[in-house]
C-alpha positions as CSV (number, residue, x, y, z in Angstrom):
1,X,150.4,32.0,125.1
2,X,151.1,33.1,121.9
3,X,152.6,37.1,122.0
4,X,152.7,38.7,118.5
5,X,155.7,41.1,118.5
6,X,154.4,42.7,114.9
7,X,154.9,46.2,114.6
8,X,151.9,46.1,112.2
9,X,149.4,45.5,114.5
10,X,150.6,47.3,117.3
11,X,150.0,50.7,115.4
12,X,146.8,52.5,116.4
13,X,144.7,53.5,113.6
14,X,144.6,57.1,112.6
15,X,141.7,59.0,114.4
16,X,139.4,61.4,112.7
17,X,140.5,64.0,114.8
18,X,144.0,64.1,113.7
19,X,142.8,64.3,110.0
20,X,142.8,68.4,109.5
21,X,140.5,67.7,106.1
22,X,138.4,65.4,107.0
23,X,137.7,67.5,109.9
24,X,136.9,70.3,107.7
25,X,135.1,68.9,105.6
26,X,132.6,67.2,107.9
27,X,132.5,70.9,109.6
28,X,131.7,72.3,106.4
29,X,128.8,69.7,105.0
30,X,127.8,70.2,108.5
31,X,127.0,73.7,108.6
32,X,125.8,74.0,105.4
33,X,122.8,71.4,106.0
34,X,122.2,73.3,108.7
35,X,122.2,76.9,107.0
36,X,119.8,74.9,104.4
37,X,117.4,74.1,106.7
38,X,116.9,77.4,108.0
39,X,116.7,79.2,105.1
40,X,114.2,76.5,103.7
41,X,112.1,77.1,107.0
42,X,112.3,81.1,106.6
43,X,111.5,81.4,103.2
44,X,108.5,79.0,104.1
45,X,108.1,81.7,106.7
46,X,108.2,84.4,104.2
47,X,106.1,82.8,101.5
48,X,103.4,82.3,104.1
49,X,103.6,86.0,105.3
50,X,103.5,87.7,101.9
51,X,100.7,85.4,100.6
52,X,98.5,84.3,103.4
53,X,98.1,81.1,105.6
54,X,96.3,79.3,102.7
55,X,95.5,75.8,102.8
56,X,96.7,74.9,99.8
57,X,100.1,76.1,100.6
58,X,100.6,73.5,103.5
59,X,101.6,70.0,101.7
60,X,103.9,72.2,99.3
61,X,105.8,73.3,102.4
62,X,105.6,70.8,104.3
63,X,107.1,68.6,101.6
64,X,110.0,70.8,100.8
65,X,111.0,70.9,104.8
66,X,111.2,67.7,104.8
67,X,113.2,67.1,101.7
C-alpha cells in the first residue's frame, strides 16, 4: 500500500464560498442580468401599451427578449 505523507496533496482546495470577491462578483453579474431582463420585458410592456398590440411589433420584441 503505498501512503503519500505530502502536505501538498492533503490541502483542500479553496471553496468559492470562502472567496469574499468572487462571491461578490458572481452576486453582482447575477442580479444585474436579472434587473436586465425585467426592464427589457417592461419596456416591451410599455412600448406595446403606448403604441398598440401591432403585429409588426412582435418579432422586434420577441427578438430583443431573447437576446
Amino acid at each position: 500500500m503505498n501512503v503519500s505523507n505530502n502536505k501538498a496533496s492533503n490541502k483542500k482546495r479553496p471553496s468559492f464560498w470562502r472567496n469574499q470577491s468572487l462571491v461578490a462578483l458572481w452576486t453582482g453579474q447575477g442580479l444585474s442580468s436579472l434587473g436586465t431582463g425585467i426592464y427589457q420585458a417592461g419596456l416591451a410592456w410599455e412600448v406595446v401599451h403606448i403604441t398598440g398590440p401591432h403585429l409588426l411589433w412582435v418579432p422586434f420584441l420577441s427578438l430583443r427578449l431573447y437576446q
